[in-house]
C-alpha positions as CSV (number, residue, x, y, z in Angstrom):
1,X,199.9,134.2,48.0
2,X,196.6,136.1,48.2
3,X,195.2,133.0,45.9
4,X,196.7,130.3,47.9
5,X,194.8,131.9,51.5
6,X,191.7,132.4,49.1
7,X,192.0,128.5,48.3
8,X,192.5,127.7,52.0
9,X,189.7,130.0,53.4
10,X,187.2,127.9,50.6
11,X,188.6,125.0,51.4
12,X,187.8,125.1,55.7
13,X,184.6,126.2,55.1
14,X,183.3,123.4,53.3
15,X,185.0,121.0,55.9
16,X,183.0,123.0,58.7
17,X,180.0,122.6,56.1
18,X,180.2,118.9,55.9
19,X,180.9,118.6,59.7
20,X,177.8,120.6,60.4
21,X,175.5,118.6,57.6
22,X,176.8,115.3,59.2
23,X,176.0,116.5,62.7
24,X,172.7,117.1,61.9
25,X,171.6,114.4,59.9
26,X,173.2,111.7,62.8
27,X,170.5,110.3,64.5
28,X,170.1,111.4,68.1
29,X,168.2,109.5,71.0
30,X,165.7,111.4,72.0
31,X,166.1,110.6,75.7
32,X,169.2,109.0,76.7
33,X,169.9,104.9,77.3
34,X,168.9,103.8,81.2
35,X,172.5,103.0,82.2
36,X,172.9,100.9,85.4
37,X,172.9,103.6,87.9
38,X,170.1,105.0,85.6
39,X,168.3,101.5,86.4
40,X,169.6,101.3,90.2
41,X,168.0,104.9,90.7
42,X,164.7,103.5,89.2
43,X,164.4,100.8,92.2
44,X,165.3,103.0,94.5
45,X,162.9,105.7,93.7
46,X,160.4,102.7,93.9
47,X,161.0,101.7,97.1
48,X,160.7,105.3,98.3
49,X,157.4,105.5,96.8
50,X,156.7,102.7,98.9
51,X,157.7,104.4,101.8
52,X,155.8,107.7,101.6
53,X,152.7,106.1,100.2
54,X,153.1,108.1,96.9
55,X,153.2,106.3,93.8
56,X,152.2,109.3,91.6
57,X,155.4,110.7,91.1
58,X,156.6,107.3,89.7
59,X,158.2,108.1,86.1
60,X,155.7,105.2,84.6
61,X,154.8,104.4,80.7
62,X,151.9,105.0,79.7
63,X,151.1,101.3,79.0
64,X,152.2,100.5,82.2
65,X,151.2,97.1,83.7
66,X,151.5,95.5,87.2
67,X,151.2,92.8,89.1
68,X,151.5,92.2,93.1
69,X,152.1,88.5,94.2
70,X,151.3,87.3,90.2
71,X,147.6,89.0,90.2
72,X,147.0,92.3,88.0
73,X,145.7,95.3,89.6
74,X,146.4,99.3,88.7
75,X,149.4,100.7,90.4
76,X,146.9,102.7,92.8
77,X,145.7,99.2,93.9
78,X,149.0,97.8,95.0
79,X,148.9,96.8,98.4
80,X,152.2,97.8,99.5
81,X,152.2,101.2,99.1
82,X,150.0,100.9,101.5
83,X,151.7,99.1,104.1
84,X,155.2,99.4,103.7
85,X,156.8,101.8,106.7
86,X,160.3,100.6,106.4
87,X,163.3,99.9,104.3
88,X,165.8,97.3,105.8
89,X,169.4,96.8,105.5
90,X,169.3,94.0,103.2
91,X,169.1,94.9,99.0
92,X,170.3,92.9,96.3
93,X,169.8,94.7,92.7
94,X,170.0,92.4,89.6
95,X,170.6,95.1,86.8
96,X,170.0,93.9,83.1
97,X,171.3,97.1,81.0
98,X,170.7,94.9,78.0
99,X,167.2,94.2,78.2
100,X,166.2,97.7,80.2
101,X,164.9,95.3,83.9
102,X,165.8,96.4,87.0
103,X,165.3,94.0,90.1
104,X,165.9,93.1,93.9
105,X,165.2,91.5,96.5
106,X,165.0,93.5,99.0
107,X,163.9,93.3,103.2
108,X,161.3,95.7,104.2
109,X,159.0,96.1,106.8
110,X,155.3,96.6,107.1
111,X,154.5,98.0,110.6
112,X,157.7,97.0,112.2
113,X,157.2,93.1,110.6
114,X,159.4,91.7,108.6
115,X,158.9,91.5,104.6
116,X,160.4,89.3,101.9
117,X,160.0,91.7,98.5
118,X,161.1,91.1,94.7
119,X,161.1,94.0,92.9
120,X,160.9,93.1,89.1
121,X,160.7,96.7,86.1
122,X,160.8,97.0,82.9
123,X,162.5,100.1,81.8
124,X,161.7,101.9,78.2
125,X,163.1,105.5,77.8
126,X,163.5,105.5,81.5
127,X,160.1,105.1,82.3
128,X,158.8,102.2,84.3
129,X,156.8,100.1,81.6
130,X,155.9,96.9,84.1
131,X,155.9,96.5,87.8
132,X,155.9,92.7,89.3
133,X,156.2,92.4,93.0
134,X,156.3,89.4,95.2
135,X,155.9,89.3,98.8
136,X,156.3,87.0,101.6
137,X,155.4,87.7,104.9
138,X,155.8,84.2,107.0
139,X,157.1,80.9,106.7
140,X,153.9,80.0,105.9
141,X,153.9,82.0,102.9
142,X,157.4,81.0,101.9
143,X,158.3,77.7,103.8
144,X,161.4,79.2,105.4
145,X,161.6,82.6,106.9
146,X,165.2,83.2,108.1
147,X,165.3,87.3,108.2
148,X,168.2,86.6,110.3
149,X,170.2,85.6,107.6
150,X,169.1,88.8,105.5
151,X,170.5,91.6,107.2
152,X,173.0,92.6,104.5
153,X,173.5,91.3,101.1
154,X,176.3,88.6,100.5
155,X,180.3,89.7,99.3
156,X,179.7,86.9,97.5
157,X,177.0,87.6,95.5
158,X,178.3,91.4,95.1
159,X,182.1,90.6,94.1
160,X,182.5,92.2,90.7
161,X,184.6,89.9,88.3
162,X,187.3,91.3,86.0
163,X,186.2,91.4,83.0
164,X,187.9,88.3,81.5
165,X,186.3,86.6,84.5
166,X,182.9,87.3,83.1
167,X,180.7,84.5,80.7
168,X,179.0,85.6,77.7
169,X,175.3,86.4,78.2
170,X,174.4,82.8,76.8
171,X,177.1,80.9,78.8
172,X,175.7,82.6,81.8
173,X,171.9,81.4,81.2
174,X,173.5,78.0,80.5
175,X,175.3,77.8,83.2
176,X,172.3,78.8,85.4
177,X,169.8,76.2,83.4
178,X,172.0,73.6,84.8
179,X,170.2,74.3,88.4
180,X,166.3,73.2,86.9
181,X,167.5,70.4,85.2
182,X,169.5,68.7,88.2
183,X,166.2,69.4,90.2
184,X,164.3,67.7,87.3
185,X,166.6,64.8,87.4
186,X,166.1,64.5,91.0
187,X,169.2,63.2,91.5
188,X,172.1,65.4,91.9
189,X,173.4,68.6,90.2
190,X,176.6,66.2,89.4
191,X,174.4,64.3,87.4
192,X,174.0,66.8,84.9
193,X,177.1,68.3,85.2
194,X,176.2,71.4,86.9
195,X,179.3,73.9,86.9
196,X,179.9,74.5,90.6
197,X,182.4,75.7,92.6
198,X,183.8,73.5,95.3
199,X,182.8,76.3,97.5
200,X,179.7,77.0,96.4
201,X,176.7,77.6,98.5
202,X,172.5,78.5,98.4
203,X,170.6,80.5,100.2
204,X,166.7,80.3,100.6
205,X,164.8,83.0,102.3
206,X,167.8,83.3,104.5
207,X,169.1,79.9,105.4
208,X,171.6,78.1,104.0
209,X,170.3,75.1,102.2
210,X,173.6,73.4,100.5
211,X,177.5,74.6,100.7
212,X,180.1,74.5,103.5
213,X,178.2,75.8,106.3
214,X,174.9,73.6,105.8
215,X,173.6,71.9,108.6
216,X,170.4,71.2,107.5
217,X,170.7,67.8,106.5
218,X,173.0,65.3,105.8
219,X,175.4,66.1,102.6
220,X,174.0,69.7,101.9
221,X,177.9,70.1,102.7
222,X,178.3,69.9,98.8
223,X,175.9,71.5,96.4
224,X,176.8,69.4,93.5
225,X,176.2,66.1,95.4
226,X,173.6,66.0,97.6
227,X,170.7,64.6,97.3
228,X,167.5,66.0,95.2
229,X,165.2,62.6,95.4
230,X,162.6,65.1,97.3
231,X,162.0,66.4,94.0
232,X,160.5,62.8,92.5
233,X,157.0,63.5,94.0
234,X,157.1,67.8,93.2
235,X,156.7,67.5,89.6
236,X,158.7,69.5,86.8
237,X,160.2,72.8,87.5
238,X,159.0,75.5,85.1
239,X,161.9,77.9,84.2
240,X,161.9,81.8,83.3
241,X,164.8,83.4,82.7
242,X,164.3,86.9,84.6
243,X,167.4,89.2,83.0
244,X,170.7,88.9,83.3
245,X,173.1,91.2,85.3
246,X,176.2,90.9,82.7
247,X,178.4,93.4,84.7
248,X,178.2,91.6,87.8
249,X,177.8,87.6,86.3
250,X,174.3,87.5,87.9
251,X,171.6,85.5,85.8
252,X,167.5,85.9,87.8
253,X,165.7,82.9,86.5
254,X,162.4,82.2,88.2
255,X,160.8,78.9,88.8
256,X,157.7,77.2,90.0
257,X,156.7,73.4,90.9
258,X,154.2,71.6,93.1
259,X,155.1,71.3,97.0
260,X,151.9,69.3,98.0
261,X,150.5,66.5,96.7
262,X,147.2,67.1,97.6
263,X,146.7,70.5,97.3
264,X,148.8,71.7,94.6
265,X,150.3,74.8,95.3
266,X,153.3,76.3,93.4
267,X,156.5,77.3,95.1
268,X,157.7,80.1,93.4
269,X,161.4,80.8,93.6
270,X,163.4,84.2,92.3
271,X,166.7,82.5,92.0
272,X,170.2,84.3,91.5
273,X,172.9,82.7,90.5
274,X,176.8,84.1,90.5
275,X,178.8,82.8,87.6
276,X,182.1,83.7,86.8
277,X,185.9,81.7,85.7
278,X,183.1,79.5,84.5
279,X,181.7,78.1,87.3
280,X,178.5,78.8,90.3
281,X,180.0,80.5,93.0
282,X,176.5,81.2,94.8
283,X,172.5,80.6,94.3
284,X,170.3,82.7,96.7
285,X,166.6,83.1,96.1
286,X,163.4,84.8,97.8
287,X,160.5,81.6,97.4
288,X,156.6,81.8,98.0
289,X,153.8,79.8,97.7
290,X,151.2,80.8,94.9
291,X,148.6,78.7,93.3
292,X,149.1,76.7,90.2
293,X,147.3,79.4,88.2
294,X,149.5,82.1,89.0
295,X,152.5,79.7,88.4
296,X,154.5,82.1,85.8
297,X,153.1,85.0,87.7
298,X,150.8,86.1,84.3
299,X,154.1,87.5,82.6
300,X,155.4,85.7,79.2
């Protein structure tokens, strides 16, 4: 008997051994993945900075690079934390866990005016490794300027699919791609079998441009079918994909053309687009007009 507890006693501790020697020999992240509410918190601290003026408490990398409406400057150089005295109602996050970028757009206000802002970072062991911000200010800046229609973000937009409701990553961006290449066609999104909804609708700084409710001109009623010849005389639409918000079926592509003919300026839209059960349920996007040599904004 005495043998047999002798045998046992040996035989727990090397099981405890090996459990210890495998313990320590695992490889253990140094500092924990940004999750989304990790990446959520990120923008929101940023905006706050914003707010108080204080970007020196900003958890940034220390190859940190920024850019305010596509031009590089240091972080103690960007404008807005100058100016902004407000946060608004209106906040739409686009949260890529995947590829560690955290973005919105989001309403603001710079002494009591109204502010257009994307929000674009690039998270690396939760630090802030890039900063791109757009702002628009006017419909000058932006061609429309409907802050009306930005007081809260859309149900759409935030409706969180099942999970079998949800495309792959790739089915997602090629969904999405479908949008660019029915404005290259300048024809119609039908033309190139773009997969929307019956329902479907876009937003553009505010208004509605194409769905049910569209009044802006004649057969905006359907997005797949209306009419895109406008685009003949703007020239090709360059295409970034942004990130993709795979929780949510959110895919942030941004895109740039001509709008003048004369002068060549580039209208730069931040477009989201809601895809799930394999179709476009919604496109909104924040747009401004930057020149042609700040087309991609100075990012790859």
């Amino acid at each position: 008997m005495k043998a047999i507890l002798t045998l046992c006693l040996i035989l727990l501790t090397c099981s405890a051994t090996a459990q210890a020697a495998t313990k320590s020999t695992t490889p253990v992240p140094s500092t924990p993945s940004c999750d989304r509410e990790c990446l959520r918190g990120l923008v929101t601290t940023y905006l706050y900075a914003l707010l108080k003026h204080d970007a020196g408490k900003l958890p940034v990398g220390a190859t940190l690079r920024v850019t305010e409406d596509a031009i590089e400057k240091p972080l103690a150089k960007v404008g807005l934390f100058a100016t902004v005295t407000r946060l608004r109602g209106f906040r739409q996050d686009i949260l890529d866990e995947r590829a560690g970028m955290a973005g919105a757009d989001v309403m603001v206000e710079e002494s009591g005016a109204p502010l257009m802002l994307v929000v674009r970072l690039k998270v690396v062991d939760r630090k802030i490794t890039e900063i791109e911000t757009v702002a628009t200010h006017s419909r000058a800046e932006g061609l429309i300027f409907n802050i009306d229609g930005l007081s809260a973000p859309s149900e759409v937009m935030n409706y969180a699919p099942r999970p079998e409701q949800l495309p792959s990553r790739e089915a997602a961006i090629q969904a999405a791609m479908h949008y660019p290449a029915g404005l290259n066609s300048a024809k119609s999104f039908a033309a190139v079998n773009a997969p929307f909804a019956p329902d479907a609708y876009r937003y553009e700084n505010g208004q509605t441009m194409a769905g049910p409710d569209c009044k802006f001109a004649p057969g905006c009623q359907n997005i797949s079918t209306q009419s895109l010849e406008i685009f003949n005389r703007l020239g090709k639409v360059a295409t970034r994909v942004i990130g993709v918000d795979e929780r949510m079926g959110i895919v942030w592509l941004r895109m740039a053309w001509g709008v003048r003919e004369s002068g060549g300026e580039q209208l730069t839209v931040w477009e989201t687009f809601k895809v799930y059960d394999g179709q476009i349920h919604a496109v909104e996007a924040f747009m401004k007009i930057l020149p042609p040599s700040l087309a991609n904004g100075g990012w790859d």
